[in-house]
C-alpha positions in Angstrom: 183.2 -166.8 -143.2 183.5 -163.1 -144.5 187.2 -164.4 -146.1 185.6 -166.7 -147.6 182.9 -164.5 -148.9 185.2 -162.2 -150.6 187.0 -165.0 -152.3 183.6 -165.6 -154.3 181.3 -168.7 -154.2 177.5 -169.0 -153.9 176.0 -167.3 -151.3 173.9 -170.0 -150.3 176.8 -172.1 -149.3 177.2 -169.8 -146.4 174.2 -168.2 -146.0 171.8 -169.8 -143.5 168.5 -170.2 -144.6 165.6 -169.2 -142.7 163.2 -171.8 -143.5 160.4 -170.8 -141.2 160.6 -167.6 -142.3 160.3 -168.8 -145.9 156.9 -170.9 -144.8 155.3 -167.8 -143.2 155.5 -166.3 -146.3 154.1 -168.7 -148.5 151.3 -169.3 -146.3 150.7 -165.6 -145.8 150.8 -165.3 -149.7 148.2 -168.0 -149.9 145.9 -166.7 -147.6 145.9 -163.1 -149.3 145.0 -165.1 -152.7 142.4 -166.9 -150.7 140.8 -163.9 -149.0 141.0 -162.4 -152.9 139.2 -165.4 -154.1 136.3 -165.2 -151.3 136.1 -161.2 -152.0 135.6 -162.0 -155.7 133.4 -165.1 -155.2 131.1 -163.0 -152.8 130.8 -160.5 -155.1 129.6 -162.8 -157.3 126.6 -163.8 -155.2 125.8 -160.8 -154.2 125.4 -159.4 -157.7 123.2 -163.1 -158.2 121.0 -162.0 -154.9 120.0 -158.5 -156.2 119.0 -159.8 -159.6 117.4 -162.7 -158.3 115.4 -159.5 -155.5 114.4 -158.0 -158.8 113.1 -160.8 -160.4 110.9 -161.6 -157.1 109.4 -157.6 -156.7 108.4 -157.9 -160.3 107.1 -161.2 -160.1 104.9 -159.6 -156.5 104.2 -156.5 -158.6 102.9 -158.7 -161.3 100.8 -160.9 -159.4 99.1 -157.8 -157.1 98.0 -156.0 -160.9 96.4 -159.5 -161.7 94.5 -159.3 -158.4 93.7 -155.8 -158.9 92.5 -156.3 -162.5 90.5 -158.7 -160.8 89.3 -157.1 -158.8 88.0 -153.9 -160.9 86.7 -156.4 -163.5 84.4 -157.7 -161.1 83.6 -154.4 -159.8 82.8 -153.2 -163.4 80.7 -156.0 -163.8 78.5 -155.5 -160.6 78.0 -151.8 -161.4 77.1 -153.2 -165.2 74.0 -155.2 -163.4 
C-alpha cells in the first residue's frame, strides 16, 4: 500500500475509515452544544426568578405599609376621640 501511496491518488482510497470514531465525535460535539444550550437557557430562568423575587418583596413590602397605615390611621383616630 505505501507504493501505492507514493505514486499519488486519494488518500481515502487507502485510508480506512474509522467510522465509530467519527460517530463519537459528532455525538460528543452535540452534547457540548446541548449542555451550552441548557447553561444558557438556565441562565435565563434564573435571571426570570430573581426579578420575578423582587417583584414579590415589593409587592409584601407594599402590602405590610398599607396595613401599617392602617393601622396608625386608626390609632390617630382613637387618640382624636
Amino acid at each position: 500500500m505505501t507504493a501505492r501511496r507514493s505514486e499519488g491518488g486519494s488518500r481515502f482510497v487507502y485510508d480506512s475509515f474509522d467510522a465509530a470514531a467519527a460517530r463519537i465525535e459528532a455525538n460528543e460535539r452535540v452534547a457540548n452544544e446541548r449542555w451550552a444550550a441548557l447553561e444558557y437557557r438556565l441562565g435565563l430562568i434564573e435571571a426570570t426568578l430573581e426579578r420575578l423575587e423582587k417583584r414579590i418583596w415589593v409587592g409584601v413590602y407594599g402590602v405590610a405599609a398599607f396595613l401599617l397605615a392602617q393601622m396608625a390611621e386608626t390609632v390617630i383616630r382613637a387618640a382624636m376621640r
